[in-house]
PDB file of N, CA, C and O in Angstrom:
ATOM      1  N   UNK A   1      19.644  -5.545   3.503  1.00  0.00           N
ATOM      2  CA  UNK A   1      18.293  -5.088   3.699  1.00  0.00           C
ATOM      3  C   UNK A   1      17.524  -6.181   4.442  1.00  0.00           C
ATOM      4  O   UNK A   1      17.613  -7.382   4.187  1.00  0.00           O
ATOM      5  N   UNK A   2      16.732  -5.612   5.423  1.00  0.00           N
ATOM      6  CA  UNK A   2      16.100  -6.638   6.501  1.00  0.00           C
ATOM      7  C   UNK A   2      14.794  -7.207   5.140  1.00  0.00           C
ATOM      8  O   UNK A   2      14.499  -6.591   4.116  1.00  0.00           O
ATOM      9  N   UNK A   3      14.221  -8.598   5.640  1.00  0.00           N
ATOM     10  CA  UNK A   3      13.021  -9.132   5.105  1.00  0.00           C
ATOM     11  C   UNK A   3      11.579  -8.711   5.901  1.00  0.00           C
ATOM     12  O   UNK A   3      10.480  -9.146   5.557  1.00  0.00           O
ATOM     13  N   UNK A   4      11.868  -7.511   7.358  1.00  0.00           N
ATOM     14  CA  UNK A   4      10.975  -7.810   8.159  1.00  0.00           C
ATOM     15  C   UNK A   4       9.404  -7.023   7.045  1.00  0.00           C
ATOM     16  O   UNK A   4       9.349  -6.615   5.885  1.00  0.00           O
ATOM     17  N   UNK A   5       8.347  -7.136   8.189  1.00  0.00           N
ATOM     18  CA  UNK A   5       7.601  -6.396   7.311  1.00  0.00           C
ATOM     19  C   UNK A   5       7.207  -4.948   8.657  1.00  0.00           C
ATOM     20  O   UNK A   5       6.420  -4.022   8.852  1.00  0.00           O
ATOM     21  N   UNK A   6       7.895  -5.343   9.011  1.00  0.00           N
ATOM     22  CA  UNK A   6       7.554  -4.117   9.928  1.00  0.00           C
ATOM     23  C   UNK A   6       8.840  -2.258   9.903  1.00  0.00           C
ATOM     24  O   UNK A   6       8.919  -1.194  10.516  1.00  0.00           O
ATOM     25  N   UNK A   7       9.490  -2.934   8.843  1.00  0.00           N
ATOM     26  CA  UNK A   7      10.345  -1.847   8.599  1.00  0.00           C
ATOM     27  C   UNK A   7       9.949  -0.569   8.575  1.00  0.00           C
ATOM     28  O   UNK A   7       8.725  -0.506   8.684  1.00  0.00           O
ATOM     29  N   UNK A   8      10.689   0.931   8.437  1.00  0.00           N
ATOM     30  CA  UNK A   8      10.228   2.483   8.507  1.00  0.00           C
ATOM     31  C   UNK A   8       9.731   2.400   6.640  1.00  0.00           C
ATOM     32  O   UNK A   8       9.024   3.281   6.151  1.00  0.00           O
ATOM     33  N   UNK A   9      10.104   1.542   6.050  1.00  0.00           N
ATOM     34  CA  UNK A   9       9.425   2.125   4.811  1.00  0.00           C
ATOM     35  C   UNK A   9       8.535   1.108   4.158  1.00  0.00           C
ATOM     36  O   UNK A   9       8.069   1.189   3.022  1.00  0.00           O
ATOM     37  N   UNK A  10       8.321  -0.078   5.222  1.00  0.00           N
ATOM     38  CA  UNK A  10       6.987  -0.608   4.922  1.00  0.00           C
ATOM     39  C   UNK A  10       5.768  -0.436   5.172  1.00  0.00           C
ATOM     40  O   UNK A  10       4.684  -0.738   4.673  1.00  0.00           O
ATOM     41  N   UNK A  11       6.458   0.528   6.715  1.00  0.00           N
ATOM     42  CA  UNK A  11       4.836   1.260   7.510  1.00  0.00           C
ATOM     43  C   UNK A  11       4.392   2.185   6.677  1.00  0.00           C
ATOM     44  O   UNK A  11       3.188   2.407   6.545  1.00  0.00           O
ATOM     45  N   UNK A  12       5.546   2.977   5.867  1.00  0.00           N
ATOM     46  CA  UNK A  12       5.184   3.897   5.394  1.00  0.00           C
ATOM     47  C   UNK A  12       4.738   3.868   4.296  1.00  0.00           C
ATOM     48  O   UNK A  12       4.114   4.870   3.947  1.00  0.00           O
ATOM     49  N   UNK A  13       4.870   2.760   3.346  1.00  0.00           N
ATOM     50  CA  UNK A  13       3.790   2.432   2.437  1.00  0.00           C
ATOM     51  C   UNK A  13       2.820   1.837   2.398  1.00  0.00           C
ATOM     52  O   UNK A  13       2.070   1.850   1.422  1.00  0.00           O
ATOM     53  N   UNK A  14       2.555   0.983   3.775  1.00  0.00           N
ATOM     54  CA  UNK A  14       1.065   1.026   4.440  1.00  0.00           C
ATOM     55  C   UNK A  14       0.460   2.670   4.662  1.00  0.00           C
ATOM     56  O   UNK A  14      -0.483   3.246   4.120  1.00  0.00           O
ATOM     57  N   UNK A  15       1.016   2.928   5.248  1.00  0.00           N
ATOM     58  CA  UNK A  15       0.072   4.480   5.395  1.00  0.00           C
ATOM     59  C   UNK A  15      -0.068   4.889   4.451  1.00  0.00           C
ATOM     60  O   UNK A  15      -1.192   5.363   4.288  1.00  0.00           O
ATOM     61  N   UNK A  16       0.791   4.978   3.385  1.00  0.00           N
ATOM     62  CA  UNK A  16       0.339   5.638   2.025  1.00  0.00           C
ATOM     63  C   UNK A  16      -0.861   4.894   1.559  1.00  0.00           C
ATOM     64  O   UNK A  16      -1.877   5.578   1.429  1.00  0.00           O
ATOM     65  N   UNK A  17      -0.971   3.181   1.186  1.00  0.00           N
ATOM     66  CA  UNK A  17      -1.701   2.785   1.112  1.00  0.00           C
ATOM     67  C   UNK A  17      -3.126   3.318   1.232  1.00  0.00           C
ATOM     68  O   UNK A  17      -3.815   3.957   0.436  1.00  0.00           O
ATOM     69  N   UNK A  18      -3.450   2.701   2.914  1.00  0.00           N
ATOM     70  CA  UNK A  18      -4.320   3.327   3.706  1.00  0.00           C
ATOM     71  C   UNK A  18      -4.830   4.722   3.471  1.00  0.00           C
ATOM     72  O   UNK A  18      -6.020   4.793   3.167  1.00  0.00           O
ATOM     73  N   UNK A  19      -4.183   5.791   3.552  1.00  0.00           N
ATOM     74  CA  UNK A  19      -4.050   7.291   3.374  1.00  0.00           C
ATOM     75  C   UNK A  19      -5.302   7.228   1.464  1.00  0.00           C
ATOM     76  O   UNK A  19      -6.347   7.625   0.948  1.00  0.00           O
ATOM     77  N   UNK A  20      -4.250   6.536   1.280  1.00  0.00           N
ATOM     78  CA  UNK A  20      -5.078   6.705  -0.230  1.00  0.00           C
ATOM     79  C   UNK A  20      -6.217   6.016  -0.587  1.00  0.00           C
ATOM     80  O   UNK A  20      -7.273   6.563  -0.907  1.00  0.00           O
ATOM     81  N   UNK A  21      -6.082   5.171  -0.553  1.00  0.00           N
ATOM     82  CA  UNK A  21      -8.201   4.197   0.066  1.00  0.00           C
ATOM     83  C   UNK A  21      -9.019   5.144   0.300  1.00  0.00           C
ATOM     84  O   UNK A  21      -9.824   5.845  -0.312  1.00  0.00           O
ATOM     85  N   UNK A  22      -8.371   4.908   1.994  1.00  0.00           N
ATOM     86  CA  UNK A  22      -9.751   5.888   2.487  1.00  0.00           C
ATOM     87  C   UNK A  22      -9.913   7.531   1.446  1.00  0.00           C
ATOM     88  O   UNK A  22     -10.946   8.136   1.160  1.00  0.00           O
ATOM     89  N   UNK A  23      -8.943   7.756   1.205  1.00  0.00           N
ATOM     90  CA  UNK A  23      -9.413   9.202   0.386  1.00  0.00           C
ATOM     91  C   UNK A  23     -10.176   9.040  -0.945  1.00  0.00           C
ATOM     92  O   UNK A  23     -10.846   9.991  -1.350  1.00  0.00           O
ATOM     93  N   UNK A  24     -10.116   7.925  -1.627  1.00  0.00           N
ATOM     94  CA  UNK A  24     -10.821   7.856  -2.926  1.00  0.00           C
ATOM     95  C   UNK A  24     -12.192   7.214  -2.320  1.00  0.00           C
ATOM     96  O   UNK A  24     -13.061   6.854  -3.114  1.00  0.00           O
ATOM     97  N   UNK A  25     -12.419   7.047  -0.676  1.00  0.00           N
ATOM     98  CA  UNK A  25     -13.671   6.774  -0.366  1.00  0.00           C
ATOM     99  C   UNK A  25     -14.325   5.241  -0.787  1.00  0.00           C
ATOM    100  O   UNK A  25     -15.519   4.944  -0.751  1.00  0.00           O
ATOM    101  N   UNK A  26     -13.263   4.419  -1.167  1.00  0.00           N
ATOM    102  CA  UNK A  26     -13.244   2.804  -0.648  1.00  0.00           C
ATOM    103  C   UNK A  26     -13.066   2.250   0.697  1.00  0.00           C
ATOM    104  O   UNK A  26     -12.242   2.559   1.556  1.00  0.00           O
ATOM    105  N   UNK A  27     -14.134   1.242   0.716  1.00  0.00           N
ATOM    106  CA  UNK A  27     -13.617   0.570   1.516  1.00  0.00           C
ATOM    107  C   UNK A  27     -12.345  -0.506   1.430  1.00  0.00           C
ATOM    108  O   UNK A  27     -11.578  -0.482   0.467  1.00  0.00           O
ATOM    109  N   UNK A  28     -12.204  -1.392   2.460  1.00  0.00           N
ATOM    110  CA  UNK A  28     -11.478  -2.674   1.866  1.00  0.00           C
ATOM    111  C   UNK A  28     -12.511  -3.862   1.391  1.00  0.00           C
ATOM    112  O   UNK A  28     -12.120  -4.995   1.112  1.00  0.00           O
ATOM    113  N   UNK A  29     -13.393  -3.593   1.358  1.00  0.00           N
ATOM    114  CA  UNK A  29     -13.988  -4.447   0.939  1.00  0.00           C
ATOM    115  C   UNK A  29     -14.422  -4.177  -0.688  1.00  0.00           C
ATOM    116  O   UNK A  29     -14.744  -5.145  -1.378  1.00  0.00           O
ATOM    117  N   UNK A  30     -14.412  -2.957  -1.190  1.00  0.00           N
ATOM    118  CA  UNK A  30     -14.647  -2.594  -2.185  1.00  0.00           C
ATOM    119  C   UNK A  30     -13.700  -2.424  -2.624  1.00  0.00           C
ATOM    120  O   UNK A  30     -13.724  -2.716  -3.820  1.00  0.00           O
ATOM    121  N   UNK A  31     -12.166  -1.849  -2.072  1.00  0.00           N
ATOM    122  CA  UNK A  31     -11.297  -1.927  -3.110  1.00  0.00           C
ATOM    123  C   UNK A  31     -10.952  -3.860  -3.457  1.00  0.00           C
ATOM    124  O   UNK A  31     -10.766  -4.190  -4.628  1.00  0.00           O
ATOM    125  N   UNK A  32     -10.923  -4.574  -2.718  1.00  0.00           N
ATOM    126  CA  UNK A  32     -10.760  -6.416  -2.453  1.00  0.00           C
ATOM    127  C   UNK A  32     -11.947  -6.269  -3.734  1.00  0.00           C
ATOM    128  O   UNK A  32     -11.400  -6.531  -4.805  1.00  0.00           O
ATOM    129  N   UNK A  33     -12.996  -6.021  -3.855  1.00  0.00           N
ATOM    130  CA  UNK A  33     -13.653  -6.390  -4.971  1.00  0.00           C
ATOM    131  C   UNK A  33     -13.409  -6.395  -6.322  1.00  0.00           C
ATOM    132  O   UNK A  33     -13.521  -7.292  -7.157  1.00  0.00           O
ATOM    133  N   UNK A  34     -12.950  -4.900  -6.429  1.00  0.00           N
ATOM    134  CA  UNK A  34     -12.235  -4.446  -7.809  1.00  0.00           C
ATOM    135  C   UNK A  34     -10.916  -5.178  -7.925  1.00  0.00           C
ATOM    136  O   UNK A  34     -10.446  -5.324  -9.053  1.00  0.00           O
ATOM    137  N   UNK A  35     -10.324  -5.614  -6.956  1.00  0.00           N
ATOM    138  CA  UNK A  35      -8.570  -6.153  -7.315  1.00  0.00           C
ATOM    139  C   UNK A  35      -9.123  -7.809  -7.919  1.00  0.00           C
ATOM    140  O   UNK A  35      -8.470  -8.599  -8.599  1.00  0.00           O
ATOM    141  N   UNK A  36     -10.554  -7.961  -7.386  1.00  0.00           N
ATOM    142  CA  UNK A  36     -11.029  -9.449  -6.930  1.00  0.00           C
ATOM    143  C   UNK A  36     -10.116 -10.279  -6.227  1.00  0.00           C
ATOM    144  O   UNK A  36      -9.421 -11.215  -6.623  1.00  0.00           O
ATOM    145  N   UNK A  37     -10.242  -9.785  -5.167  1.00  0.00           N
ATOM    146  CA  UNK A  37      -9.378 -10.400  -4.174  1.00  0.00           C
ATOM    147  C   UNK A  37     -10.658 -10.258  -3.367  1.00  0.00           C
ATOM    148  O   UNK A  37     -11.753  -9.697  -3.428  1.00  0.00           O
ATOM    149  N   UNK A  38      -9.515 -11.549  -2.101  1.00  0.00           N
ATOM    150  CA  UNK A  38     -11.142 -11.319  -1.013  1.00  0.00           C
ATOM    151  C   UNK A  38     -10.627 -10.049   0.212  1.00  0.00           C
ATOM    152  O   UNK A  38      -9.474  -9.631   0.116  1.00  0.00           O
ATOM    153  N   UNK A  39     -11.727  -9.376   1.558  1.00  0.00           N
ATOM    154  CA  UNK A  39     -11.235  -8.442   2.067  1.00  0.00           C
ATOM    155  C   UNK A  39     -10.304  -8.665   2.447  1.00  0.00           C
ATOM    156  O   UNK A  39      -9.555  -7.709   2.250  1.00  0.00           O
ATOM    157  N   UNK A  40      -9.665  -9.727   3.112  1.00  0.00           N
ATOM    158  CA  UNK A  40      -8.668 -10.094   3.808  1.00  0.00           C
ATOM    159  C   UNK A  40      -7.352 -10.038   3.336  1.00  0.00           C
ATOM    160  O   UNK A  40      -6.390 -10.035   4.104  1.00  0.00           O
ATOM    161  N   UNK A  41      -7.240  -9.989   1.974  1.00  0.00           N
ATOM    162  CA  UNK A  41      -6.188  -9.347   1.387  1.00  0.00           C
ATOM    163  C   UNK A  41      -5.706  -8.226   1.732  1.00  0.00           C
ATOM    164  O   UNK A  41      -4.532  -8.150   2.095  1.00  0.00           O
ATOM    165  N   UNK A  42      -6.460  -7.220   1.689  1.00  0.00           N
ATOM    166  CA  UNK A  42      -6.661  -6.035   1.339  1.00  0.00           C
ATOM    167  C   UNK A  42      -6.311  -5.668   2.730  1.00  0.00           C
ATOM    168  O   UNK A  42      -5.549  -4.719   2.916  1.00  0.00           O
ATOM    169  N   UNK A  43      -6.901  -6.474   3.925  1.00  0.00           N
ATOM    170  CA  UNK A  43      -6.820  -5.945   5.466  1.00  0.00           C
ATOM    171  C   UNK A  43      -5.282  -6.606   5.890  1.00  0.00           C
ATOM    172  O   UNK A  43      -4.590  -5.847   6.568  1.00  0.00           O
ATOM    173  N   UNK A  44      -4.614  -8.105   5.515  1.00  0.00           N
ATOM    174  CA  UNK A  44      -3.323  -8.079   5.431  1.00  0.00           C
ATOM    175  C   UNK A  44      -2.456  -7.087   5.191  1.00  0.00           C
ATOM    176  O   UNK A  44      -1.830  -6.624   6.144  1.00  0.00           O
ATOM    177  N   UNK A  45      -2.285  -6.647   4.058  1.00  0.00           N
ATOM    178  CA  UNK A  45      -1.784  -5.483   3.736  1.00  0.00           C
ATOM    179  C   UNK A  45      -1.867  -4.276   4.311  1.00  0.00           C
ATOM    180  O   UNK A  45      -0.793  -3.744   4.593  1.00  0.00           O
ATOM    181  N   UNK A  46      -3.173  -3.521   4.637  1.00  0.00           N
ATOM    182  CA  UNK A  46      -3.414  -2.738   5.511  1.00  0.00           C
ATOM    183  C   UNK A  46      -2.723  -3.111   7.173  1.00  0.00           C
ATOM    184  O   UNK A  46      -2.573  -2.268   8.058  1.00  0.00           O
ATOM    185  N   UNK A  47      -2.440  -4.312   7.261  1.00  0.00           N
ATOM    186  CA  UNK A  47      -2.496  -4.609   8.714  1.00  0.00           C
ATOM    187  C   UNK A  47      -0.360  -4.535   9.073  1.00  0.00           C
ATOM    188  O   UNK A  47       0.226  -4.301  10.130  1.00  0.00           O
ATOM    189  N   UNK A  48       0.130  -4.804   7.869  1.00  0.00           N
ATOM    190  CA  UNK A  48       1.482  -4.642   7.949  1.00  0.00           C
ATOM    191  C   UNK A  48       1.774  -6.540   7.733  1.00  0.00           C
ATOM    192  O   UNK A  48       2.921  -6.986   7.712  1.00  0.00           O
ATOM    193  N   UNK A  49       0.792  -7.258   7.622  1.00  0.00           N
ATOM    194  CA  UNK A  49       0.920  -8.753   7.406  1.00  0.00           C
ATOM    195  C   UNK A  49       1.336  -9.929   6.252  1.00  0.00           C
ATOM    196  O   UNK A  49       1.410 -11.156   6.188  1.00  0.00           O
ATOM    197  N   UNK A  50       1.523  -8.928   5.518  1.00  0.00           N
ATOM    198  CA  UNK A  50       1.743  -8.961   3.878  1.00  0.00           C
ATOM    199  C   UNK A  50       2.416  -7.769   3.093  1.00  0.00           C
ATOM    200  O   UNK A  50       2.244  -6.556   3.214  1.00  0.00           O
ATOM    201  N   UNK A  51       3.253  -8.502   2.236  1.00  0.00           N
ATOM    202  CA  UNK A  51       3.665  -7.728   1.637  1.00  0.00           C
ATOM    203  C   UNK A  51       3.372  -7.205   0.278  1.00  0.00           C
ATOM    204  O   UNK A  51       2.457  -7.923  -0.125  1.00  0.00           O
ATOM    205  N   UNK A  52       3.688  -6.261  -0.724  1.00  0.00           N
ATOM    206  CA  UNK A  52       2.475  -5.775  -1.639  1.00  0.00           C
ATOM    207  C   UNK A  52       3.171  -6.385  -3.357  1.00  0.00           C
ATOM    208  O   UNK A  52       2.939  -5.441  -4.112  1.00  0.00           O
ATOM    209  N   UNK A  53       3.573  -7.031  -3.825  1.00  0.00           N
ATOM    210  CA  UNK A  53       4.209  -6.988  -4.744  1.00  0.00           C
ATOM    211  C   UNK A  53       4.472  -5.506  -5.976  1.00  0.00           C
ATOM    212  O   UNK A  53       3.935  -4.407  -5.832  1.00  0.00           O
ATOM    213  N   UNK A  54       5.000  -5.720  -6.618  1.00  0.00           N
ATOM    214  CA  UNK A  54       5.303  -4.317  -7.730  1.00  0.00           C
ATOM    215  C   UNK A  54       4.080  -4.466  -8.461  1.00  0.00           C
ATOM    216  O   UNK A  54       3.379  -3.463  -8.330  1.00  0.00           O
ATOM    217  N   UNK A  55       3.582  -5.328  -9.166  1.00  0.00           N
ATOM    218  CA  UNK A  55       2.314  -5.223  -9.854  1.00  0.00           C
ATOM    219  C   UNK A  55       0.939  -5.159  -9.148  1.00  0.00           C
ATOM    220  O   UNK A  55      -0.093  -4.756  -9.685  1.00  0.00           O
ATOM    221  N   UNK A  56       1.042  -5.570  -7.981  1.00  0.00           N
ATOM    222  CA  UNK A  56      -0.465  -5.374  -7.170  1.00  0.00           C
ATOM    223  C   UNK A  56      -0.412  -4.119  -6.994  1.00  0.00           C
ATOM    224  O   UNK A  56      -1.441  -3.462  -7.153  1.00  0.00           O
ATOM    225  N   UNK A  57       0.911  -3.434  -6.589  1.00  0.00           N
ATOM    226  CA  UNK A  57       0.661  -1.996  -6.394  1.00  0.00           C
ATOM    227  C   UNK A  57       0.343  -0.936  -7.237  1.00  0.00           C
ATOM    228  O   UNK A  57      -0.218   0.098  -6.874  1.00  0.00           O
ATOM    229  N   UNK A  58       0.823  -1.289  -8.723  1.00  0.00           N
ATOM    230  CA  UNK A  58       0.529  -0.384 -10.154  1.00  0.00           C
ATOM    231  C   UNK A  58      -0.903  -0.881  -9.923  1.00  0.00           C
ATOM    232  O   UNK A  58      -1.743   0.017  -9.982  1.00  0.00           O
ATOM    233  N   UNK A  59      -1.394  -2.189  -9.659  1.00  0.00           N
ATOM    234  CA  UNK A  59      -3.203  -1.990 -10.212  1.00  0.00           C
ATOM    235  C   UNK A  59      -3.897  -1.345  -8.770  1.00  0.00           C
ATOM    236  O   UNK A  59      -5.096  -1.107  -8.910  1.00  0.00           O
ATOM    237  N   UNK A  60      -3.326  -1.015  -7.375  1.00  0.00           N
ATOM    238  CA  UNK A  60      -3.956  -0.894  -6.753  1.00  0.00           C
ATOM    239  C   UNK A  60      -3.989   0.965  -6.679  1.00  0.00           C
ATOM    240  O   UNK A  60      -4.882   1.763  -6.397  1.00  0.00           O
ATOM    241  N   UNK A  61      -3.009   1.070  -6.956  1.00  0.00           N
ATOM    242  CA  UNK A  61      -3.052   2.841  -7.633  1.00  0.00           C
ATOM    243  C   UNK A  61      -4.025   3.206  -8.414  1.00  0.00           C
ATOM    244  O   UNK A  61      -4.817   4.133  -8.242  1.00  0.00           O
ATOM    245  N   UNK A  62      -3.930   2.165  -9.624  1.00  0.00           N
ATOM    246  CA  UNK A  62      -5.088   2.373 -10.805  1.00  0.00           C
ATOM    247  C   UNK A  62      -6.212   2.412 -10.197  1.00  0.00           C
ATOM    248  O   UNK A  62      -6.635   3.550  -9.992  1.00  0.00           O
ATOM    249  N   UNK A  63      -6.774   1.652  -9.877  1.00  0.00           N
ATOM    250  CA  UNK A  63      -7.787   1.341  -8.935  1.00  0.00           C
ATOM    251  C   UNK A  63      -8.025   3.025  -8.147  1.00  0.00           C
ATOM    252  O   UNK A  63      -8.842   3.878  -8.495  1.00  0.00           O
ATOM    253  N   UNK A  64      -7.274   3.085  -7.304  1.00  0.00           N
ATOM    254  CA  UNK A  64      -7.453   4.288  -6.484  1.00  0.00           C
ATOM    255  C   UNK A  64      -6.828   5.478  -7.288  1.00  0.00           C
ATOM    256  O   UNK A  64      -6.268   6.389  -6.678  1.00  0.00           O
ATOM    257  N   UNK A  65      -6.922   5.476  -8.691  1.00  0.00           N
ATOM    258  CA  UNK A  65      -6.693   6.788  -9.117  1.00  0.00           C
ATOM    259  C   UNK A  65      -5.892   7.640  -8.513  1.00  0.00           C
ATOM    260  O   UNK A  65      -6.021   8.854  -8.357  1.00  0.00           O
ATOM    261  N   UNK A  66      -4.784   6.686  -8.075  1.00  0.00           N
ATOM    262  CA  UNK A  66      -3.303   7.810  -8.007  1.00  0.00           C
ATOM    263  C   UNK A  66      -2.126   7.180  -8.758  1.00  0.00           C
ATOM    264  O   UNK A  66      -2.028   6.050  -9.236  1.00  0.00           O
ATOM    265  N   UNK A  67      -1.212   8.254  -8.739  1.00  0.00           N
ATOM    266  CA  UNK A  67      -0.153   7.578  -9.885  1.00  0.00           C
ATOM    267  C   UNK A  67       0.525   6.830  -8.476  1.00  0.00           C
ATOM    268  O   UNK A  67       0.346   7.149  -7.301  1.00  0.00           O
ATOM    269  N   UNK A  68       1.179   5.966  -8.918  1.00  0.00           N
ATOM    270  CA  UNK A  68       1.861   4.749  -7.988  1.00  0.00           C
ATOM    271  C   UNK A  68       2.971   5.481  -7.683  1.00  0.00           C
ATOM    272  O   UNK A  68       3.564   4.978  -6.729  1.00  0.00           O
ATOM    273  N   UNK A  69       3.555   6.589  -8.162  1.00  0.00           N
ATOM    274  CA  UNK A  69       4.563   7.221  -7.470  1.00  0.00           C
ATOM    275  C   UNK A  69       4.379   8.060  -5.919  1.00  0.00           C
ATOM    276  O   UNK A  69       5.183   8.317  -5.023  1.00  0.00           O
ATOM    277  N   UNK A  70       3.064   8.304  -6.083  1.00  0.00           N
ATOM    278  CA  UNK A  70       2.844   9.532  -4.748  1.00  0.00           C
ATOM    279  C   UNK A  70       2.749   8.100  -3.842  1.00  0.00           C
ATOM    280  O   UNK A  70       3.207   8.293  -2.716  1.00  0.00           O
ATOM    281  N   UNK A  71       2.339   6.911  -4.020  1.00  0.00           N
ATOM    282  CA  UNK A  71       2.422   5.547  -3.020  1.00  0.00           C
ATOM    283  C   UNK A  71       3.859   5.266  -2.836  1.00  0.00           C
ATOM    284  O   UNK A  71       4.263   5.013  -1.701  1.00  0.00           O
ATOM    285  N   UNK A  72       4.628   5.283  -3.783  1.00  0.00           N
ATOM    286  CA  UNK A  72       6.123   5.146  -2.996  1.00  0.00           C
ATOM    287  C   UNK A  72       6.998   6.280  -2.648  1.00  0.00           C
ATOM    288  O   UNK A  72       8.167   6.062  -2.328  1.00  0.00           O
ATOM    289  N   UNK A  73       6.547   7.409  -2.685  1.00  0.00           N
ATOM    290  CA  UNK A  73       7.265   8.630  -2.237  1.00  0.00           C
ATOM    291  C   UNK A  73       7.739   8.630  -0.977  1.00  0.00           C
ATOM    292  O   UNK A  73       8.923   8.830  -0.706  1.00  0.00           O
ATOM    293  N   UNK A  74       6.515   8.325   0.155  1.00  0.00           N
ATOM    294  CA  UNK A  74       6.641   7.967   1.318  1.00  0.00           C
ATOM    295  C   UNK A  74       7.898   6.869   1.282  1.00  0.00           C
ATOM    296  O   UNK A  74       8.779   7.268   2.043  1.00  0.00           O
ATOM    297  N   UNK A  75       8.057   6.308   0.993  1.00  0.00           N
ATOM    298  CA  UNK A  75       9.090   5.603   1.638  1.00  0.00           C
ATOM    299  C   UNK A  75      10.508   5.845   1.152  1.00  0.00           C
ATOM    300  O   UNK A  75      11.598   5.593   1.665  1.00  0.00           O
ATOM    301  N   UNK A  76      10.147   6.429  -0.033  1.00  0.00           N
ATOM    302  CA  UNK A  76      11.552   7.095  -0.631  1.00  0.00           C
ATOM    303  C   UNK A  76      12.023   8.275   0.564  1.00  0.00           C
ATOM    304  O   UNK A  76      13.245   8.407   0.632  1.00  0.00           O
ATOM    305  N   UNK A  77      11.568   8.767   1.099  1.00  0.00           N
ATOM    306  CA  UNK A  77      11.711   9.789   1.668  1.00  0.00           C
ATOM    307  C   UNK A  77      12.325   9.406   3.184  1.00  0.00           C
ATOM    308  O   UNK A  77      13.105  10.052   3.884  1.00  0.00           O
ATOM    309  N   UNK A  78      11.590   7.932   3.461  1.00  0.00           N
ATOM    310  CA  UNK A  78      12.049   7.431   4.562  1.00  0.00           C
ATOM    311  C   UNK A  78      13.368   6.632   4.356  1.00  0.00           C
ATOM    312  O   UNK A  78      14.119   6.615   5.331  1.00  0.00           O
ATOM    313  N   UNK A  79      13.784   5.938   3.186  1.00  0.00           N
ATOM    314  CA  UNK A  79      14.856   5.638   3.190  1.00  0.00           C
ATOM    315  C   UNK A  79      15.662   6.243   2.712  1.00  0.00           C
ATOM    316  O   UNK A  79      16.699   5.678   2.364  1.00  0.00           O
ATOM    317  N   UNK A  80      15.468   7.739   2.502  1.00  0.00           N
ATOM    318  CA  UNK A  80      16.845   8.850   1.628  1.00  0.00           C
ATOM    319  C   UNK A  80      17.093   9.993   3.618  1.00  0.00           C
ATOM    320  O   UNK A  80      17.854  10.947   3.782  1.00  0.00           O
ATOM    321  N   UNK A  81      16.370   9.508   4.444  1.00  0.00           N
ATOM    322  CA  UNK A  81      16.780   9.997   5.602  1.00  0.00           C
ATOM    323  C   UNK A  81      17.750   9.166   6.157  1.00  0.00           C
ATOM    324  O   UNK A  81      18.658   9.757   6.741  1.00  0.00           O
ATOM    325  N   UNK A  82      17.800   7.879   6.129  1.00  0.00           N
ATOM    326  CA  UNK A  82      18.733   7.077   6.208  1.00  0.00           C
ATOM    327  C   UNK A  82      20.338   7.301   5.514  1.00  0.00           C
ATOM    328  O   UNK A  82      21.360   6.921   6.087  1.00  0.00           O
ATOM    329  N   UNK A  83      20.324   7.792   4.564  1.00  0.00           N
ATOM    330  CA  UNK A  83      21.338   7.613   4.395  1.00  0.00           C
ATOM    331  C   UNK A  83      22.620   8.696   4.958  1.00  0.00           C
ATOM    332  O   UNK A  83      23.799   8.429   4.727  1.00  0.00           O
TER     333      UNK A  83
END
């Protein structure tokens, strides 16, 4: 497995990301508030510049009131085309 961060199922859990923010009607600056992180976190991640760990992502679901599964579906989906 590559380390890049630009992989088909890292974009795609950026977009999920992203996808899900903007729909619960945060910004990055407001979701960076609630994580208390600063924006630039939040825009790393969004930007494909960082990567998300397993626990930032359970609180960043919480946060955005989705279950953390519909955030990794997307990429499940991208790496079960692969095979």
């Amino acid at each position: 497995m590559t380390k890049s961060l630009r992989t088909e199922g890292h974009i795609a859990l950026t977009k999920a990301l992203i996808d899900a923010r903007k729909a619960s009607g945060l910004t990055q600056q407001e979701l960076a508030a609630r994580l208390r992180r600063s924006q630039s976190f939040v825009a790393k991640i969004e930007l494909g510049e960082r990567r998300v760990e397993v626990v930032e992502l359970v609180e960043i679901a919480r946060i955005l009131d989705v279950p953390t599964a519909d955030l990794i579906a997307p990429v499940e989906a991208v790496l079960q085309k692969r095979r």
